[in-house]
N, CA and C of each residue as an Amber inpcrd file, in Angstrom:
protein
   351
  84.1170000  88.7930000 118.1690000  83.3580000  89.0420000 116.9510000
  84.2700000  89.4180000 115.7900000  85.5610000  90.2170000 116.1500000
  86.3130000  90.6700000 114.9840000  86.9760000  89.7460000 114.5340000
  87.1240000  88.3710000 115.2800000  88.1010000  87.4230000 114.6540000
  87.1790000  86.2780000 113.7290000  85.9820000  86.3190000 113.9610000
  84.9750000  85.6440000 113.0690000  84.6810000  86.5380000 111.9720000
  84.8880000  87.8460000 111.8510000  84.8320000  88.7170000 110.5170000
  85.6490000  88.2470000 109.4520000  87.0600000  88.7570000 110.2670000
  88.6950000  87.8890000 109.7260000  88.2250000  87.0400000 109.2620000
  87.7840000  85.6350000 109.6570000  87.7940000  84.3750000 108.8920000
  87.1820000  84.3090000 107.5380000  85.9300000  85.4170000 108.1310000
  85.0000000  85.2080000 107.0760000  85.4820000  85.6010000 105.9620000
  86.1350000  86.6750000 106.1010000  86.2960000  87.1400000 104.6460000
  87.5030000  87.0630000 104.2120000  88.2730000  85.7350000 104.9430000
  89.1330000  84.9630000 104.2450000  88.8280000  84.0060000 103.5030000
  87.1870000  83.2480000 104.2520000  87.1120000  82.6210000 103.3550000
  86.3410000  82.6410000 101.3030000  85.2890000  83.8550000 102.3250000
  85.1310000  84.6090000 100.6060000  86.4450000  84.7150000 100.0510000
  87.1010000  85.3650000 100.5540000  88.6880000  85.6040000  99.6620000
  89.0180000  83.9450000  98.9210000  89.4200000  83.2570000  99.5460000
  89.5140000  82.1820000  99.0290000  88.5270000  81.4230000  98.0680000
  87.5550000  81.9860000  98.3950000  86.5880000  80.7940000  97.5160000
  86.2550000  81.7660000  96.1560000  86.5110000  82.4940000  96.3110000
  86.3490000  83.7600000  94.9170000  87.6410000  83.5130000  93.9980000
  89.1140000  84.0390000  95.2390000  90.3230000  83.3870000  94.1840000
  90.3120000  82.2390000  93.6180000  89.5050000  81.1600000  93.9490000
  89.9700000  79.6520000  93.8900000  88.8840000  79.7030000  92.3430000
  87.9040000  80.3960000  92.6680000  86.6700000  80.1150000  91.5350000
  86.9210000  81.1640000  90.6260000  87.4210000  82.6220000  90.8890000
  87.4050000  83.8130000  89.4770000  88.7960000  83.7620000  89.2240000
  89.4990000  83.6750000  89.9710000  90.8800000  83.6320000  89.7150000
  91.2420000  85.9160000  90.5790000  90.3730000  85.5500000  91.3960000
  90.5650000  86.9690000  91.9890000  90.2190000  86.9090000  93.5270000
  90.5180000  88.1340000  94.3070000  90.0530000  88.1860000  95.4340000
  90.6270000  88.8910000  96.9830000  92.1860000  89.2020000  96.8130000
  93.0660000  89.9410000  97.3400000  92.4360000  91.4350000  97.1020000
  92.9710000  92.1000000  96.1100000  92.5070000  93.3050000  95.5380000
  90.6430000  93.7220000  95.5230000  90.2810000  92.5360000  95.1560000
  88.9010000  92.9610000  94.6940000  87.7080000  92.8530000  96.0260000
  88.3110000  91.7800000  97.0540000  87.6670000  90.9970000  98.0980000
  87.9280000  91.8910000  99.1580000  89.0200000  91.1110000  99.9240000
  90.0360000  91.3270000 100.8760000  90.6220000  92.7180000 101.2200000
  91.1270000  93.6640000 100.5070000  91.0180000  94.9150000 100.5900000
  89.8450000  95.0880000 101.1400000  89.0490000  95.9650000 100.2370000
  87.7390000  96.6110000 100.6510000  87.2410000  96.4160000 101.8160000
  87.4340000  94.9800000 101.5800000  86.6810000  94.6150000 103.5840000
  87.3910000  94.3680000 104.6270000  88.3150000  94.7740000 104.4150000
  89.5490000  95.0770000 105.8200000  89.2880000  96.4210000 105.9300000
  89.0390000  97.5020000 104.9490000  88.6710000  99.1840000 105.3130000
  87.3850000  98.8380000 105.5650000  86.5580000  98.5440000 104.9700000
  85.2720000  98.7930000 105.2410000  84.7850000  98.2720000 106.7330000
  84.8270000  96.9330000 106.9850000  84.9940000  95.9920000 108.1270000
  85.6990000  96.0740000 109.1620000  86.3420000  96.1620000 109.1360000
  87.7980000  95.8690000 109.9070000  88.3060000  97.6640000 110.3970000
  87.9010000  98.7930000 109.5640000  88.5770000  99.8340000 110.0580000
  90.1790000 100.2660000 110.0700000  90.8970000  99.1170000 108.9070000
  92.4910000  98.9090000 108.8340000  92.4830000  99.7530000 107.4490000
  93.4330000 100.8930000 108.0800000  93.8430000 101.5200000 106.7890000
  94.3490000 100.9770000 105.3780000  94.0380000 101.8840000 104.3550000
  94.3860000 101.1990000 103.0530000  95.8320000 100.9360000 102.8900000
  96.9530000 101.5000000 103.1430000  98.1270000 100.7030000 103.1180000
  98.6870000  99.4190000 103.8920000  97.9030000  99.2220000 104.9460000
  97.9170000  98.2630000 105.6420000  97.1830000  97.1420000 105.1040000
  95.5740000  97.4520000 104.5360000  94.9250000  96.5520000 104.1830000
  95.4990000  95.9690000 102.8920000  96.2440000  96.7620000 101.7100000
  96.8080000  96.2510000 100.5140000  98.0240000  95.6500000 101.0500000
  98.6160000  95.7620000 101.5650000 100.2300000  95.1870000 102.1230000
  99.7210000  93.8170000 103.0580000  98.8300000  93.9810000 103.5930000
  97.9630000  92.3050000 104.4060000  97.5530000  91.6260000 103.1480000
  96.8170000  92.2690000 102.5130000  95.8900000  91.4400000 101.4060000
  96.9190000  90.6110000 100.1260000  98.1760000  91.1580000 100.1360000
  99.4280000  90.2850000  99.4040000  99.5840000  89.6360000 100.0410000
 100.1910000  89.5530000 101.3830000 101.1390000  88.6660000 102.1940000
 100.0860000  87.4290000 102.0330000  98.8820000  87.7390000 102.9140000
  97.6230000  86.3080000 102.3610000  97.7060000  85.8680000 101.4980000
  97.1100000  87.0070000 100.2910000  97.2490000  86.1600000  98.4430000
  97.8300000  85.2990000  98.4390000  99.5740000  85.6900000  98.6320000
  99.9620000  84.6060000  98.4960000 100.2320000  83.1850000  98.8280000
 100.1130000  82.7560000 100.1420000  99.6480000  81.8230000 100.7370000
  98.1190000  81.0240000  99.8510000  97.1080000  81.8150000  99.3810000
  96.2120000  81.4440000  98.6420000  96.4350000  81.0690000  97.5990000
  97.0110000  81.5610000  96.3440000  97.9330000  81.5540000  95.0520000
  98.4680000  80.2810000  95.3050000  99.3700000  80.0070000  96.1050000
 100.4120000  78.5150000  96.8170000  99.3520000  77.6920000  96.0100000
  98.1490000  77.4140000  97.0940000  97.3810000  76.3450000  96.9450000
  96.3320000  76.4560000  95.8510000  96.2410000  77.6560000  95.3800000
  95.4760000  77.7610000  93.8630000  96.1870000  77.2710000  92.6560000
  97.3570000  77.8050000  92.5060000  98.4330000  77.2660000  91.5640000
  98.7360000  74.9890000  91.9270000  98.8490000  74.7500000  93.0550000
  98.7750000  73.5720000  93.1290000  97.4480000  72.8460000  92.4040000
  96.3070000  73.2780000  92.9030000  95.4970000  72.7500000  92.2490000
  94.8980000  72.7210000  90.6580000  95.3800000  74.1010000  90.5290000
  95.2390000  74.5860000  88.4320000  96.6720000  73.5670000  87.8350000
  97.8050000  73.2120000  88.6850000  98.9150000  72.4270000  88.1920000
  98.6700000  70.9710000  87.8370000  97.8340000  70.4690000  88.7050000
  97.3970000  69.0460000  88.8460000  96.4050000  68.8380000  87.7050000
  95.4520000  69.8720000  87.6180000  94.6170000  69.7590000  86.4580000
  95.0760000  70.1400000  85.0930000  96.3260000  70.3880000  84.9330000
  97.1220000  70.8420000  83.6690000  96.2750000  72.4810000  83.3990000
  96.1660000  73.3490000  84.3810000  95.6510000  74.4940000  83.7780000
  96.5160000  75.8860000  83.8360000  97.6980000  75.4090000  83.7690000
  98.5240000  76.5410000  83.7890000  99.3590000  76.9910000  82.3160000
  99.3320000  77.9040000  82.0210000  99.8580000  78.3330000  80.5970000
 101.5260000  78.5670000  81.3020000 102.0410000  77.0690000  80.9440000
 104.0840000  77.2480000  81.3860000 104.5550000  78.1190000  80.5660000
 104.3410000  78.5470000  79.2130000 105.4750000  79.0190000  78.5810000
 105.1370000  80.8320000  79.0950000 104.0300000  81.0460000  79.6930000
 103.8280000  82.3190000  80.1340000 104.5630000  82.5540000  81.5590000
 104.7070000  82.0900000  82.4370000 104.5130000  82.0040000  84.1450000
 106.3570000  82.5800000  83.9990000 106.8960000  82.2810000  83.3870000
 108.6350000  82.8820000  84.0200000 108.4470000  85.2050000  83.9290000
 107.5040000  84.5630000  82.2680000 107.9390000  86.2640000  81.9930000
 106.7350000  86.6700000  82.6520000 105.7890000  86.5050000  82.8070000
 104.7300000  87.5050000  83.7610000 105.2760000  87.7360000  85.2420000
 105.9890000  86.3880000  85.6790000 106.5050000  86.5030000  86.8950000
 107.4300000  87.5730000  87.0420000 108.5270000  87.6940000  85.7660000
 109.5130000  88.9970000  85.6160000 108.6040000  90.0470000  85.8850000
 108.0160000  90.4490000  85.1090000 106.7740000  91.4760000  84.8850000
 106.1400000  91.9870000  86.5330000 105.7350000  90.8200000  86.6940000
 104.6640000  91.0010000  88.0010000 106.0920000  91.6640000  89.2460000
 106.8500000  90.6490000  89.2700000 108.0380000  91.0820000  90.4960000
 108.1930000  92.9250000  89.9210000 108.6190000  93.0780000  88.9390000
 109.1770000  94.6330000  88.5180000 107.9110000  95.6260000  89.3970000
 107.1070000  95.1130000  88.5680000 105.5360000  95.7990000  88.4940000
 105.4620000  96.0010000  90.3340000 105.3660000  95.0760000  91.1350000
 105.5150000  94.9930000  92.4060000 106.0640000  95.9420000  93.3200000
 107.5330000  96.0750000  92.8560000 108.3420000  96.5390000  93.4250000
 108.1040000  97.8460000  92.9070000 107.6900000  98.8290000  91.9770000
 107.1000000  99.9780000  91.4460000 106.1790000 100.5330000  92.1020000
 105.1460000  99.3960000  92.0880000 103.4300000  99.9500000  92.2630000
 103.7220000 100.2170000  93.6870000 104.0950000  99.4050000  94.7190000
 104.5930000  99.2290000  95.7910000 105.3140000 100.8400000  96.5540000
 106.2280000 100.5960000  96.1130000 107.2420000 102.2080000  96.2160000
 106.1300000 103.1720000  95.8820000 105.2140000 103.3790000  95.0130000
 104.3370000 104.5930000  94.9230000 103.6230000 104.6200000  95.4760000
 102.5270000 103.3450000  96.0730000 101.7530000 103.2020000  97.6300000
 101.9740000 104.0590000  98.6120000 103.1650000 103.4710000  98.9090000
 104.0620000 103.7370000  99.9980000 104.0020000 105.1460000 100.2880000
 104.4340000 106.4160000  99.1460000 104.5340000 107.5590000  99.0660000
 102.9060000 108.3530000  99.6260000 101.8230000 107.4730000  98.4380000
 100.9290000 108.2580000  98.9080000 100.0630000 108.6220000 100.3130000
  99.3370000 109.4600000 100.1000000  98.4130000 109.7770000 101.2070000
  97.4580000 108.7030000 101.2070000  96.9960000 108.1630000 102.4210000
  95.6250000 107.1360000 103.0820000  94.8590000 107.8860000 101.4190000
  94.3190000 108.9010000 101.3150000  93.2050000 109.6670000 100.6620000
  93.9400000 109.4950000  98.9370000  94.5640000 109.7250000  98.6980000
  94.9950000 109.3450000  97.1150000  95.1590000 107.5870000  96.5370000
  96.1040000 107.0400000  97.8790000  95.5250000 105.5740000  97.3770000
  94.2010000 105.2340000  97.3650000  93.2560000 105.4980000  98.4560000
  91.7640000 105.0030000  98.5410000  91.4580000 105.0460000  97.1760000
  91.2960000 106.4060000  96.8310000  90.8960000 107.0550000  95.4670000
  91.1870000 106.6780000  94.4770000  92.4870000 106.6360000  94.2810000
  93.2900000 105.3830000  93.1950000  92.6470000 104.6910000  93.2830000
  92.7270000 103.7500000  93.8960000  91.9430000 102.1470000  94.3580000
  90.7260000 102.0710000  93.5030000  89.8140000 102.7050000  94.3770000
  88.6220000 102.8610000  93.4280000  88.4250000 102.8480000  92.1920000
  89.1890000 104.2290000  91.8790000  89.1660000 104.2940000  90.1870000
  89.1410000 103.1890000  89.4630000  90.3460000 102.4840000  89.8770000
  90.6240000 101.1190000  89.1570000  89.8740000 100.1830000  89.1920000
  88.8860000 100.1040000  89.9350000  87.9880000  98.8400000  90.5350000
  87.2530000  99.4270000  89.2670000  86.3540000 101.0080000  89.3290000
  85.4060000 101.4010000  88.7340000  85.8330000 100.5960000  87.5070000
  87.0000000 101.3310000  86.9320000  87.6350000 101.2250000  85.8730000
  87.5280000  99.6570000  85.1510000  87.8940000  98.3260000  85.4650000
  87.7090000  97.4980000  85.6100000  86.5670000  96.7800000  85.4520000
  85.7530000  97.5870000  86.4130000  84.2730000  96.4110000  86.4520000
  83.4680000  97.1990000  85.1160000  83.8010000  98.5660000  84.6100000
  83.2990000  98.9080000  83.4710000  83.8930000  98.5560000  82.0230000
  85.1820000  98.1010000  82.1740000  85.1960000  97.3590000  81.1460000
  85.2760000  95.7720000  81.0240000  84.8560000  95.1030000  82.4180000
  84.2060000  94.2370000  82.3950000  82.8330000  94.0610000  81.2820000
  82.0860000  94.9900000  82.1200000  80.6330000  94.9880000  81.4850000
  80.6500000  95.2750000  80.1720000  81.4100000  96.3390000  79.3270000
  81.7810000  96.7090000  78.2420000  82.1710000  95.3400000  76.9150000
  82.5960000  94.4750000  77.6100000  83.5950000  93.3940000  77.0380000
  84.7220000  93.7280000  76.5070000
C-alpha cells in the first residue's frame, strides 16, 4: 500500500510541476510528512533529489515550445545554486520542530500573497 502512495503523489507532483510550474515544496513535501510519516529534513532533501529529475523533463518540454526566458536561466541558476547551498546548511542545523514551522510559515506566507495579488 505504501508504494502505491509513493507513486501517487509523484504523480500529483508531476502533473502540478508540469502544469503550475510547482510541486516539490508545495506537493511532495507535505505528503511525505503527512503520508508517508518521513521526517521534514528527509522529506525536503527527497523532494529536491526528485524535482530534479522532474525539472529535466519540464525544462525539455517548455524548451521545445520556446518557453524559456534564456537571457534569465545562467543568473537565477547562480542565484538558485548560492541560495541552495545557504538555505540548505540552515536546514540542516535546525530542529525537526523549527523547520516544520518555518515551512509552514512560508507556505502560509505565500498562498496569502497569492490571494492578495
Amino acid at each position: 500500500m505504501q508504494k502505491y502512495k509513493i507513486i501517487l503523489i509523484g504523480i500529483i507532483t508531476g502533473i502540478l510541476s508540469g502544469l503550475l510550474g510547482v510541486g516539490g515544496g508545495i506537493i511532495m513535501t507535505p505528503a511525505m510528512v503527512l503520508l508517508l510519516n518521513t521526517s521534514q529534513h528527509k522529506a525536503h532533501g527527497t523532494s529536491l533529489f526528485v524535482i530534479t529529475w522532474t525539472a529535466i523533463i519540464g525544462v525539455f518540454v517548455y524548451w521545445i515550445r520556446g518557453s524559456i526566458e534564456v537571457n534569465y536561466v545562467f543568473l537565477l541558476v547562480f542565484g538558485s545554486i548560492s541560495g541552495a547551498i545557504i538555505g540548505s546548511s540552515f536546514a540542516a542545523k535546525m530542529s525537526e520542530r523549527t523547520l516544520r514551522l518555518s515551512y509552514c510559515g512560508f507556505l502560509i506566507f505565500v498562498g496569502f500573497r497569492m490571494i492578495m495579488g
